[in-house]
N, C-alpha and C positions, 0 to 999 in steps of 0.2 A: 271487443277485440280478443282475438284467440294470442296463446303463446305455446310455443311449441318447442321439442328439444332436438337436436339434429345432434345424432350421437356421433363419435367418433370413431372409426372402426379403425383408425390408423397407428400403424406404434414404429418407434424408432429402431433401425436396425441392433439386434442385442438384444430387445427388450424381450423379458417375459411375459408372452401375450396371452399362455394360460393363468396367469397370476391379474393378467387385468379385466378377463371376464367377469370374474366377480364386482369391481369394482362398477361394469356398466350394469351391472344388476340394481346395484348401489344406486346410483344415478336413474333408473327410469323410476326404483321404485321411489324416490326424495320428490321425481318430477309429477308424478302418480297422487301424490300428497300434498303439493303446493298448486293442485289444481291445475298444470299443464294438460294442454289440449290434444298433443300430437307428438310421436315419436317417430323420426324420419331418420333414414340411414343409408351413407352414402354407397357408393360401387364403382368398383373399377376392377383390372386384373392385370397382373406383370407387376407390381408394383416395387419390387425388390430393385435396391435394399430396402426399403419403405415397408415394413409388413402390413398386411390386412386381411380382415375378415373380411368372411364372403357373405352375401347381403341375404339370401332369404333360409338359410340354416339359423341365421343368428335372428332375422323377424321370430320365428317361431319359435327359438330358445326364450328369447325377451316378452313373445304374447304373455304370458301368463302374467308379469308380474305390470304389464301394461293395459291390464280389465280395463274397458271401458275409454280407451284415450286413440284417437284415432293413429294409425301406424303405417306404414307405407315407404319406400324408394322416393330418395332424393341425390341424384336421380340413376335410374336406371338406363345402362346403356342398351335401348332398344336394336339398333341396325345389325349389333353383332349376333344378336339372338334370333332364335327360331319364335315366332307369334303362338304359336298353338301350343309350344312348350311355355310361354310368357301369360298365357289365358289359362291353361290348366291350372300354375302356380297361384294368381291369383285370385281364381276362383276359389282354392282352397286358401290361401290367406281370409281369405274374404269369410266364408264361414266359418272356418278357425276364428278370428276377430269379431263373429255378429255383425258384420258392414261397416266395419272401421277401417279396412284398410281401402288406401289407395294406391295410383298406379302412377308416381312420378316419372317420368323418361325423358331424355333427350339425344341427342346425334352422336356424341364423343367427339375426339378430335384426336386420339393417341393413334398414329400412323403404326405402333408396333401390336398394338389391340387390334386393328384390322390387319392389319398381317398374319397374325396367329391366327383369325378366323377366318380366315380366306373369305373375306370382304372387300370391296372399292372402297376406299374413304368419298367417291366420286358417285356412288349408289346411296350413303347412308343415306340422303331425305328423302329420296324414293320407296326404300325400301323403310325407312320411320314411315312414313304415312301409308303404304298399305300394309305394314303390322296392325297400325292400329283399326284401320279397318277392318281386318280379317278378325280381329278380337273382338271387337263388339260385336260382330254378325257370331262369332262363336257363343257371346256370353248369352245371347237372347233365348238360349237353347233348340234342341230339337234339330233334326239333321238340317247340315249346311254343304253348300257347293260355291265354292270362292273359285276362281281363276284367275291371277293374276299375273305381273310380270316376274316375281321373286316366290312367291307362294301359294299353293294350290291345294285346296278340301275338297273331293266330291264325293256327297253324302253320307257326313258322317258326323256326329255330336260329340261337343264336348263332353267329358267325364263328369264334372262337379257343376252345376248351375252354379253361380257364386249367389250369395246372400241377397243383396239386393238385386232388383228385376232390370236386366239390363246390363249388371256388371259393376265392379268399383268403378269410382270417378278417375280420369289421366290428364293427369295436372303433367300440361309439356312447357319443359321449359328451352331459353332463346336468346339469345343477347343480341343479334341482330335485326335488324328489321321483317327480313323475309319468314325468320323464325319466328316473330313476334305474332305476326297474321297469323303465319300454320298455328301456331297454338289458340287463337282466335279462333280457327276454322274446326278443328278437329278434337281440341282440350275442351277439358271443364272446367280448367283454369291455367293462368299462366305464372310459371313459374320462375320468379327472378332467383339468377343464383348470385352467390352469396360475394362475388368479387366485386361485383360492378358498382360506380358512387350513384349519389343521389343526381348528379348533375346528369350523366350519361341513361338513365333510369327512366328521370321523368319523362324525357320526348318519345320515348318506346312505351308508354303506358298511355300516351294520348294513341299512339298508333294502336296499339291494341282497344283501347274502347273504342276507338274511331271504326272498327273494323268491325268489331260484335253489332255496335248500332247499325252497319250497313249489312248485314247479318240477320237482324233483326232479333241478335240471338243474346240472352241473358246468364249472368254465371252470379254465384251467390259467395264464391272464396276468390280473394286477392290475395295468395300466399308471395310471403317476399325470405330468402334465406339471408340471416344473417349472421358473421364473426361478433360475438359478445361476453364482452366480458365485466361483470358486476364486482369491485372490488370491497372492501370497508374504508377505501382511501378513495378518492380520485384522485389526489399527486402520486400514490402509489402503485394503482391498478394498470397502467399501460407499461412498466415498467415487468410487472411481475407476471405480463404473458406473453411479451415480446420477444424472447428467444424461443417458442414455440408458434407460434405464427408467424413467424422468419422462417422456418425450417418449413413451415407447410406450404407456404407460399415459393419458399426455393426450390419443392418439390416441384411443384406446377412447371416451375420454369425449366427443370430438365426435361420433363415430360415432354416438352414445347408447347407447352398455354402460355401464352403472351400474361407475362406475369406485371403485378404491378412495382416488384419487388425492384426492378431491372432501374432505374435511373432517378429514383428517390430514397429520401429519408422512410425508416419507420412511421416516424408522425408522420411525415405527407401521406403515406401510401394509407393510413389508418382514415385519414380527415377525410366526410362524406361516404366512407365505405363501411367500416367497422363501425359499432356502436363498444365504445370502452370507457366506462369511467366507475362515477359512485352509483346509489341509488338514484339519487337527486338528480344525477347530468343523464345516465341512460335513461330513465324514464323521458325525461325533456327529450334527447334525441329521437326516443320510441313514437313520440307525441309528432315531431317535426316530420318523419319519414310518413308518419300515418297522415298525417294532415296535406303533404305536397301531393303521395303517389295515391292516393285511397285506399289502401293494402290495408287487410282485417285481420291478417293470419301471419305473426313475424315466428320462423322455425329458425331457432340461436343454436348456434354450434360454439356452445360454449370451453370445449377442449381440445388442444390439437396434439400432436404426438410431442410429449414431452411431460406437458402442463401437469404438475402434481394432483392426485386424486381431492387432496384436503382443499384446492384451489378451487377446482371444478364445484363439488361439492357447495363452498359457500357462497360462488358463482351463479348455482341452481337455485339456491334455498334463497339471495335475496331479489334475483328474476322474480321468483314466484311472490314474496313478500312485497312487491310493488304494486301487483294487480289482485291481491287478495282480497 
């Protein structure tokens, strides 16, 4: 089983966001050294008052000190973007990395994001699926001629071949059903994101294998994201990250993502979703999700905008000391 870090790129309005560069420097390189497998970072834009990094300035600030640990978007919002400016990019991540990076994406849902980019929120799954079209027939190199309903290439090649033959792999992710297939149909794997419980999970993971077997089609990663937090306590640890994952979660909800925050307690909205306790209890948990969903690859985002770096930090260091 792979473990992975899902960095935080988010910070509180105020905050000094050139002061906490350094700190995620901090963190991949602790992640780097306790043997994590992957370094994934999230994206969005508008996000004020909310501040955030923007997602592939800061991959490539962070390659260096992530040699060798697979990196990539979790996720990237594909429909707002142009595809041949999204396959240039990771073609060059991709050899910048030596074939470590991947190609996270999914649809979005902020109605003020496609507004700004003069988008239908009514076209994104149209235009998600022949992006990624158009990106593989780019990565394969050598002149290309695409014609489509949102996108059109005739004869003309990409600039960088990426690393591997054929392109990084694009893990899409889906909460719904109809999503679940598409990412079946067109991923290399499927990307559960990091809100949804176990109960709501599993019958989207029968539907997704049910779909590759009629497919006839095999994938070798079941990444799952998840909120985690590893304390020295477990009477202590849901206490000492819970004004920070209130606040990221009450972000979603201005945003309008149907937030889980909206008509439960903290602890309910934690139980079967977040994995939060000591060594002892998250591991069991990590154990229970692996055993129900078959998921081989858990990417923890284990800070949110607030959480003290010294938290984070021992957060990382006893993840990693579980599966050492």
């Amino acid at each position: 089983m792979k473990v992975g870090l899902f960095i935080n790129t988010q910070f509180p309005e105020g905050d000094n966001v050139g002061a906490r560069v350094p700190e995620l420097v901090e963190q991949v390189r602790l992640a780097r050294k306790m043997e994590f497998s992957s370094v994934l970072f999230g994206h969005h834009y508008l996000t004020d008052p909310l501040q955030m990094l923007q997602i592939t300035p800061l991959m490539a600030y962070l390659l260096p000190e992530a040699k060798g640990m697979t990196i990539g978007s979790n996720i990237l919002l594909l429909p707002l973007l142009n595809p041949v400016h999204i396959a240039e990019e990771s073609a060059t991540l991709d050899v910048l990395s030596e074939g470590n990076f991947i190609l996270g994406v999914g649809l979005g849902y902020r109605e003020g994001e496609f507004e700004a980019f003069g988008v239908s929120l009514k076209e994104r799954a149209a235009r998600f699926t022949e992006s990624i079209a158009l990106m593989r027939q780019l990565w394969v190199g050598g002149k290309t001629t695409f014609h489509g309903k949102f996108y059109s290439v005739t004869d003309h090649g990409i600039s960088l071949k990426p690393y591997r033959p054929g392109g990084p792999p694009v893990w899409v992710a889906g909460l719904v059903e109809a999503a679940v297939k598409r990412a079946a149909r067109i991923g290399d794997a499927w990307l559960i994101a990091n809100a949804t419980t176990l109960g709501a999970t599993q019958p989207m993971m029968k539907i997704y294998r049910d779909t590759l077997a009629s497919l006839g089609k095999t994938v070798s990663e079941f990444p799952i994201a998840r909120e985690c937090y590893v304390g020295s306590s477990h009477a202590t640890a849901m206490e000492e990250c819970r004004a920070a994952l209130e606040y990221k979660y009450d972000s979603y909800a201005v945003w309008g993502m149907e937030s889980p925050t909206k008509n439960m307690s903290f602890e309910e909205m934690a139980r079967d979703r977040f994995i939060i306790g000591d060594k002892v209890s998250v591991k069991e948990e990590i154990a229970r999700w692996q055993e129900t969903l078959g998921v081989n690859h858990f990417v923890m985002r284990v800070q949110w905008p607030g959480l003290e770096q010294e938290k984070v930090l021992g957060s990382i260091r006893r993840l990693g000391e579980m599966f050492a």
